[in-house]
C-alpha positions in Angstrom: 172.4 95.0 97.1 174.1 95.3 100.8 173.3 98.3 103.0 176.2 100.4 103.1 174.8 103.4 104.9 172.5 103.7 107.4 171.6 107.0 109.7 168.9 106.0 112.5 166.8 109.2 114.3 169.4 111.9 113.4 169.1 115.1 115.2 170.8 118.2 114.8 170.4 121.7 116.0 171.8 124.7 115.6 171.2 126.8 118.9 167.4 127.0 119.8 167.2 126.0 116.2 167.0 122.3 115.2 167.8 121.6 111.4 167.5 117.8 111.4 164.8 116.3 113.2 164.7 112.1 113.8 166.4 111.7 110.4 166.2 108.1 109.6 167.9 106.9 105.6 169.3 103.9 104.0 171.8 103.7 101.5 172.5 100.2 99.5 176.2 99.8 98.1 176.3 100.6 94.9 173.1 102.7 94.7 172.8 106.7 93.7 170.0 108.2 95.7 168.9 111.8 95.2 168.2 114.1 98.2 165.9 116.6 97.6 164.2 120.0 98.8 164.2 123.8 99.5 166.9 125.2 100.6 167.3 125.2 104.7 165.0 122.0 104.5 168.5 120.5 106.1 170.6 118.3 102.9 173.2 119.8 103.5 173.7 119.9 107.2 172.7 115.7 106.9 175.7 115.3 104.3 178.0 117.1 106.7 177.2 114.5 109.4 177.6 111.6 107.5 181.2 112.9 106.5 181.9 113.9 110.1 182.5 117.7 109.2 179.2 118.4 111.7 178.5 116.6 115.6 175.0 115.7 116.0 172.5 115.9 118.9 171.5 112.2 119.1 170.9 109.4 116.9 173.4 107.4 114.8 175.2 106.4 111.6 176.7 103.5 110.5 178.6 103.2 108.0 179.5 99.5 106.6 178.1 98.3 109.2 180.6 100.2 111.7 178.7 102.5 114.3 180.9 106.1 113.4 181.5 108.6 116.2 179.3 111.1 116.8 182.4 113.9 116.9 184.9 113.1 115.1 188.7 113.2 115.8 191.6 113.8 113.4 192.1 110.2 113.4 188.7 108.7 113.1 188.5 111.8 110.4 191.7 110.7 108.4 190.4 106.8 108.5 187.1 107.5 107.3 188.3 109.9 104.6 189.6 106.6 103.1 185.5 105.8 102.6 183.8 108.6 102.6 184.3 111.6 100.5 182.3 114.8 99.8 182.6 117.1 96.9 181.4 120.3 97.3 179.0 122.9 95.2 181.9 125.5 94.4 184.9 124.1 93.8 187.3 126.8 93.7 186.6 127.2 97.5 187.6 124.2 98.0 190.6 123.5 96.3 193.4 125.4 97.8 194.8 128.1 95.6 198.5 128.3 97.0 199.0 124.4 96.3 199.2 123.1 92.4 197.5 120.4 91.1 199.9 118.2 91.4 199.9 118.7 95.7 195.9 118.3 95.6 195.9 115.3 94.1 198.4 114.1 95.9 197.5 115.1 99.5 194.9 112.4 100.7 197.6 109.9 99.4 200.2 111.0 101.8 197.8 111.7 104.5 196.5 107.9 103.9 199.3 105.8 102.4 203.2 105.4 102.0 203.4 106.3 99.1 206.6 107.5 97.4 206.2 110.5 95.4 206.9 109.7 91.9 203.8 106.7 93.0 201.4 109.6 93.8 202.2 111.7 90.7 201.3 108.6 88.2 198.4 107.8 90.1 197.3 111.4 90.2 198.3 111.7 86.3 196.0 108.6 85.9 193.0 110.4 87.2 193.2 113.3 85.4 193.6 111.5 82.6 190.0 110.0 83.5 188.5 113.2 84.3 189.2 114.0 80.3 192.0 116.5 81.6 195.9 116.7 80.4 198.6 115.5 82.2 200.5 118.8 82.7 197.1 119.7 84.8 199.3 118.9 87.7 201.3 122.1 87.2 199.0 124.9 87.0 197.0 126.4 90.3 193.2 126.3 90.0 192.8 129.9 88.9 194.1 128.7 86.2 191.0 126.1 85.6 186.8 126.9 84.2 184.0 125.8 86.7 183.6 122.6 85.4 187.3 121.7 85.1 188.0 122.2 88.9 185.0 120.3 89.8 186.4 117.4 87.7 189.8 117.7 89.9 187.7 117.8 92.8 186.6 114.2 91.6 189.6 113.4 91.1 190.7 114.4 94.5 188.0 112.9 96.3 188.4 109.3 94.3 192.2 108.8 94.5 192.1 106.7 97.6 189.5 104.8 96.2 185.8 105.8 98.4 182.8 103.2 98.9 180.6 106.2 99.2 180.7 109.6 97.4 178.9 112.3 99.2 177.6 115.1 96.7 176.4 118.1 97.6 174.9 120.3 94.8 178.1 120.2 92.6 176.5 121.0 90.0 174.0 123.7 90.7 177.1 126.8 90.0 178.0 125.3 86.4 176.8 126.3 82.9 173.8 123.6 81.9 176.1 122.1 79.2 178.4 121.6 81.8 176.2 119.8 83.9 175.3 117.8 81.4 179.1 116.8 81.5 179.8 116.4 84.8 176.6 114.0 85.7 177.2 111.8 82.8 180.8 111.4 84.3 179.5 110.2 87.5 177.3 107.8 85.9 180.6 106.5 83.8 182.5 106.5 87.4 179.9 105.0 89.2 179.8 101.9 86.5 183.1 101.3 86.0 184.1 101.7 89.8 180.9 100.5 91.3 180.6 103.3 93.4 177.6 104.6 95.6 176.5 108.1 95.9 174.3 110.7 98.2 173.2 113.3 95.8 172.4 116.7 96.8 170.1 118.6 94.1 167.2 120.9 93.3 166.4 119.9 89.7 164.0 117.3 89.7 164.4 116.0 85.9 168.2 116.0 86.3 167.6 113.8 89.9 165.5 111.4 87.6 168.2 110.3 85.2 171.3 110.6 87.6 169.6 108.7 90.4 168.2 105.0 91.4 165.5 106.9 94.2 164.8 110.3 95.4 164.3 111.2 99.2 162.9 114.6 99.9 163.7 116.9 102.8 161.3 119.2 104.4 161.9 121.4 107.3 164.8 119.0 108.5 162.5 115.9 108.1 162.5 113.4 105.5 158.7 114.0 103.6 159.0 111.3 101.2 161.4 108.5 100.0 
């Protein structure tokens, strides 16, 4: 394996506050490694500065070997959106409800390609077709969607434009156990067949075990053990 990831002595504070203290975590390409711990011990906050969606007090991350900007601009944001995607514990919140389907899918594609339309709708039909969900998905508005439907469009979403990393942060943890189920065993599919790598985000320790290649637990913003 190559390193893909790497975030060197990572500090972050909220106020007089600090949430992330001298972080340091290495991610190979093609790995799935679990972060762990109690909530506020600072997963969260760490996925939102690898993604850029949070500045940082001092340290660094590089990603493919690139050092990324500490505060991100729309551009560096837009370019490393082509690399780096997050999906998110609820996913209705973060789906917009005025758009359909169809214009979720196909959003990162016109933000990050030419594209023409009828281009974006087959490759947008193709992932949903992968996610195990009809084509005339594209249609309907997310109310219209069950838990675990809208976090497989949230997949979708975030894979279109094809990531090296997937950042996950507990996406599973507001689904039915069945569902869950579901969902991780997609990833693991996803992550074979497109040899992707992934930060996990979890609180269930036997569900971290099968989903992932090595666990690193958080504690009080400092990493305790991995």
């Amino acid at each position: 394996m190559t390193e893909l990831l790497r975030v060197s002595g990572l500090c972050k504070s909220f106020g007089d506050s600090r949430v992330l203290d001298d972080i340091h975590l290495v991610v190979q390409r093609g790995e799935i490694v679990g972060l762990a711990g109690e909530s506020g011990s600072g997963k969260s906050t760490l996925a939102r500065c690898i993604t850029g969606l949070h500045t940082y007090d001092s340290g660094s991350v590089h990603f493919d070997g690139r050092l990324l900007p500490r505060r991100f601009s729309a551009a560096d944001f837009r370019a490393q959106a082509r690399h780096v995607q997050m999906i998110f514990q609820d996913p209705l919140s973060s789906l917009n409800p005025r758009l359909t389907i169809a214009d979720i899918l196909c959003e990162p594609l016109r933000l990050n390609s030419a594209l023409p339309r009828d281009e974006q709708l087959a490759l947008a039909t193709g992932w949903l077709q992968r996610m195990g969900l009809p084509a005339d998905t594209l249609s309907r508005y997310p109310h219209a969607f069950s838990g675990g439907q809208l976090q497989r469009i949230g997949i979708a979403r975030a894979l279109i434009n094809q990531p090296q990393l997937l950042v996950c942060d507990e996406p599973i943890s507001a689904l039915d156990v069945s569902v869950q189920a579901q969902i991780v065993n997609l990833l693991l599919d996803l992550r074979e067949e497109l040899g992707l790598t992934l930060l996990f985000i979890g609180h269930d320790p036997a569900m971290l075990a099968y989903l992932c290649d090595r666990i690193v637990t958080m504690d009080k913003g400092r990493i305790a053990d991995g």
